[in-house]
C-alpha positions in Angstrom: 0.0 0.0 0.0 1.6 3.1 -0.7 2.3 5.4 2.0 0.5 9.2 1.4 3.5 10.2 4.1 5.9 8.8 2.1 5.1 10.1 -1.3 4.7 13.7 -0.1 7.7 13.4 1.6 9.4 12.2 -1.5 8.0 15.4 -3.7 8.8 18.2 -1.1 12.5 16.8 -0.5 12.6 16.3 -4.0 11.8 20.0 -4.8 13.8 21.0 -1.9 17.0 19.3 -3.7 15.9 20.7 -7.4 15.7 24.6 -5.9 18.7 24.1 -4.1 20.6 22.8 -6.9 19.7 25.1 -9.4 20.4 28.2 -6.8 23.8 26.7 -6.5 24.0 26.2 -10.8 22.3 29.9 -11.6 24.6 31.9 -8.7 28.3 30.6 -10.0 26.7 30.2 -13.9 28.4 27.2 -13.9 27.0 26.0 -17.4 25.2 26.6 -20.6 21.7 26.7 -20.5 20.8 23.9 -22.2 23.5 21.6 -19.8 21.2 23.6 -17.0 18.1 22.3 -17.7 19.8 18.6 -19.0 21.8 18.6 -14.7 18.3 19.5 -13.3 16.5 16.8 -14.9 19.0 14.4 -13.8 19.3 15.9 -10.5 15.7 16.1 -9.9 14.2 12.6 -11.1 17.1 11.0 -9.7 16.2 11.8 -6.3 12.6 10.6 -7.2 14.0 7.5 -8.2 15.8 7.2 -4.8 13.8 8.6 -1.9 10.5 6.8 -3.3 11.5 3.6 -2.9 13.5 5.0 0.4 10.1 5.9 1.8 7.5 3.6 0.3 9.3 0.0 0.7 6.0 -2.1 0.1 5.2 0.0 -3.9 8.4 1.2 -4.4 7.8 1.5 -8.3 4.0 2.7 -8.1 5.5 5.5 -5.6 8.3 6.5 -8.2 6.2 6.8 -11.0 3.7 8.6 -8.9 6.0 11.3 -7.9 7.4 11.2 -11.3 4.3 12.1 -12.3 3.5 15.0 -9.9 6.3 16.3 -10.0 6.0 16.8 -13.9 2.9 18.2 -14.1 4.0 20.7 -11.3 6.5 21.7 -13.6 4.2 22.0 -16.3 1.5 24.2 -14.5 4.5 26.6 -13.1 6.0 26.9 -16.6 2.7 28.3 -17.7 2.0 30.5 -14.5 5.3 31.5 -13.8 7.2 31.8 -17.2 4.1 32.4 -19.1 5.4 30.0 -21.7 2.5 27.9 -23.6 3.5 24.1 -22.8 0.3 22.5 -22.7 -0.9 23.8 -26.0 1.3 21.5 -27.8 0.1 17.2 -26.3 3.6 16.2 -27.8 5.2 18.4 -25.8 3.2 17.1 -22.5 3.8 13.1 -23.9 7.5 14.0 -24.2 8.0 15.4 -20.3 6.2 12.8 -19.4 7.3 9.7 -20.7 11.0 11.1 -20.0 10.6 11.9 -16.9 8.8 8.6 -15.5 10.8 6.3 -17.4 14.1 7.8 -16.0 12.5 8.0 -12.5 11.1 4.3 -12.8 14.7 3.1 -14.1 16.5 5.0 -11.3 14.1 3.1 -8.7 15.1 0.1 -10.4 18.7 0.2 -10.3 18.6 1.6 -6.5 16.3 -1.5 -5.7 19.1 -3.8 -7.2 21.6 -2.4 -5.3 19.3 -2.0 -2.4 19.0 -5.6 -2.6 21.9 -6.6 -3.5 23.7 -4.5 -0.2 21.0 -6.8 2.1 21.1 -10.1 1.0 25.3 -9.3 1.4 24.9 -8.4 4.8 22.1 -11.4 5.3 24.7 -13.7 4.0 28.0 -12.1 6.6 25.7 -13.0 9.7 
């Protein structure tokens, strides 16, 4: 059962890491724009793909693509509030954000629930 704690918990950390991150990026103009936006995206759905499964053990998937999910469409809604830029007018550019973002999210929850795992059935095996 997926755990409502859990899953805000993953999308407030999340932003948390995301506005910190590109605070730290935009102050020392560390890179190009579009190696900005590329770092954020990995930065961002990365740590979807970690602290869901982190906090929702029993649908660690369901809780990544979940947030994924969110977390998109908040990015959506504050591109068109904020920026004023017309995103939703154009579905392949909504199927695009989504589909990228999920599948990267649901790929990093993967790997970290291999290695996850991987780590315990180690340290099952030393004792």
């Amino acid at each position: 059962m997926l755990s409502f704690r859990g899953f805000i918990q993953t999308i407030g950390v999340t932003l948390i890491i995301t506005l910190v991150y590109g605070f730290i990026i935009g102050f020392f103009n560390l890179m190009s724009v579009e190696w900005v936006v590329f770092s954020t995206f990995i930065v961002s759905y990365g740590s979807v793909g970690v602290l869901a499964p982190l906090w929702n053990k029993q649908t660690p998937y369901f809780a990544a693509f979940l947030s994924a999910n969110v977390l998109t469409v908040l990015n959506l809604l504050f591109s068109v509030t904020v920026l004023r830029m017309q995103v939703l007018v154009d579905p392949n550019t909504v199927n695009e954000n989504l589909l990228s973002s999920t599948v990267f999210a649901m790929l990093i929850a993967f790997l970290f629930m291999q290695i996850n795992n991987r780590i315990e059935r180690e340290n099952y095996d030393k004792n």
